[in-house]
N, C-alpha and C positions, 0 to 999 in steps of 0.2 A: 504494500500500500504506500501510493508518493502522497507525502504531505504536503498541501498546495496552501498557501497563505499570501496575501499581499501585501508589500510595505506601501505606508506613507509618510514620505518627510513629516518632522515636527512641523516644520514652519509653512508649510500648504496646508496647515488645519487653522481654522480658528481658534483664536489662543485659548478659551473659556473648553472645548471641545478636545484639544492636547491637555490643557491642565485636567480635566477629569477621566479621561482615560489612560495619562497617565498614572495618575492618584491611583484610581480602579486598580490598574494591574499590578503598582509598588504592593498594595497592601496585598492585593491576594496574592502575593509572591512573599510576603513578612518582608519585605525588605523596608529601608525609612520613604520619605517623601519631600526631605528637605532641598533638594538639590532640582527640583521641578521646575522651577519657576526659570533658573538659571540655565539649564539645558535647552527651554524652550527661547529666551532672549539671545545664550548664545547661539543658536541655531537659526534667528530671524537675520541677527549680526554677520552672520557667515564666520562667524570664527570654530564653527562647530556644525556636525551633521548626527542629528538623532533622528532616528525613523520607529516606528510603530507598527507593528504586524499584526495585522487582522486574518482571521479565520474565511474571510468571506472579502467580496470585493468593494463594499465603501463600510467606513464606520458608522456605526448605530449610534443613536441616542441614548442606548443603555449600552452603559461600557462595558458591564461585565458580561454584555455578550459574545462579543467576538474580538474582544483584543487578547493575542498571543503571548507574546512578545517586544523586546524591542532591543535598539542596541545604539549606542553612539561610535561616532570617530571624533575627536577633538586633535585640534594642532598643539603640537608638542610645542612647535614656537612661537607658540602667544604668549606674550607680557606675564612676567609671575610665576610662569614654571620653570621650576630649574629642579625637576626630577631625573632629567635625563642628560642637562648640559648640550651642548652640541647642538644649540637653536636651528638653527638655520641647514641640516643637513637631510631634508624629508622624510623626518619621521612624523607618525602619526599613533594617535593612541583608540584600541577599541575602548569602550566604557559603556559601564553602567549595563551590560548585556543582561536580561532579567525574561525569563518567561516564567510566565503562568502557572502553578503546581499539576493542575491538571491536564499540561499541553506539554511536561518536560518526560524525558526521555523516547520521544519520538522523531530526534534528530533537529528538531529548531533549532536547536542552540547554535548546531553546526553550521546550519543553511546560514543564520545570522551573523554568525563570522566572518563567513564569503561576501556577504553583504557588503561587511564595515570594512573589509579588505580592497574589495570596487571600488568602496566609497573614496578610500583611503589614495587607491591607485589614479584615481579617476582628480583626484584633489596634487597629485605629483609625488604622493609617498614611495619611498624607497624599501623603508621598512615599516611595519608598525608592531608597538609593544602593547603589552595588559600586562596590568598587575591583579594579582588575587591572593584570599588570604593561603598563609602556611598548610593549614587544617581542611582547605577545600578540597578534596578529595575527586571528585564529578570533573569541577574545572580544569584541573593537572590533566585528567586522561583527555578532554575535550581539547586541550590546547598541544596534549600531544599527540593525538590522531590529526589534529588540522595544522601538523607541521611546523609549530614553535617550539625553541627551545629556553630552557633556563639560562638567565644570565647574571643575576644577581638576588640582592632583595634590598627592601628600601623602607621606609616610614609609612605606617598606613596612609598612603595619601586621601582618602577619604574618612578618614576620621584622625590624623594624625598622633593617636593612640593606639595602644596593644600590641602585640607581637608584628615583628617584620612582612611586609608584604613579601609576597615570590615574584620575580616579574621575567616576565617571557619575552620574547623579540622571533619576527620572523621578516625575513627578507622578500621582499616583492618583486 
């Protein structure tokens, strides 16, 4: 069975329309909701590309019907990051990649990554990195079938508390 889904950029929705279906699918994922607002602004800004997967071909007025998924690429060298040093050499970061409890281990996650990889290519990336935490177990094997490796590790950079991030890179 092929899993068919559709993205749509953040910033082709209406902002009130992205703010709640992304809220919808944060929670039903446990994940937080603090960073929404900023995803969607940097994504209007062009300093950033978060897109949204829907189950079906336009989004609903009830989110928690058919949103999947979603996933960002942010530029590594925008103002303020110095996670990675090396501003200016095309790199690209995936982020925030989250599906749905009820729509994971059916391959999204993977298809999503191809996505932010496009996105990424498509934006001038050379390479692009993720970070996730030590203890995610899912993510390591997901990032090692879709062909990144380990290169370091570094500060939670989304919550700059707790154990070391693991951070992966893969060449484009």
């Amino acid at each position: 069975m092929t899993l068919t889904f559709h993205v749509i950029p953040v910033h082709k929705l209406p902002e009130d329309t992205a703010t709640q279906h992304l809220v919808a699918l944060r929670r039903e994922a446990g994940w937080g909701e603090d960073s929404i607002l900023h995803w969607i602004s940097t994504s209007r800004e062009g300093t950033a590309c978060y897109v949204i997967a829907y189950a079906d071909n336009q989004p609903s007025d009830d989110a928690n019907s058919n949103v999947i998924g979603m996933i960002g690429v942010t530029w590594v060298d925008s103002e303020g990051d110095r996670t990675l040093g090396n501003r200016d050499q095309g790199i690209k970061q995936l982020s925030s990649l989250t599906i749905a409890k009820r729509w994971r281990g059916k391959g999204l996650a993977h298809q999503l990554m191809l996505i932010g990889e496009n996105l990424a290519r498509e934006r001038g990336a050379k390479k692009i990195v993720s970070f996730t935490n030590y203890d995610n177990v899912a993510s390591f094997k997901l990032h090692e079938r879709a062909g990144y490796r380990i290169y370091g590790t570094t500060k939670r950079v989304w919550t700059g508390t707790g154990p070391p991030a693991v951070c992966f890179e893969k060449i484009l």
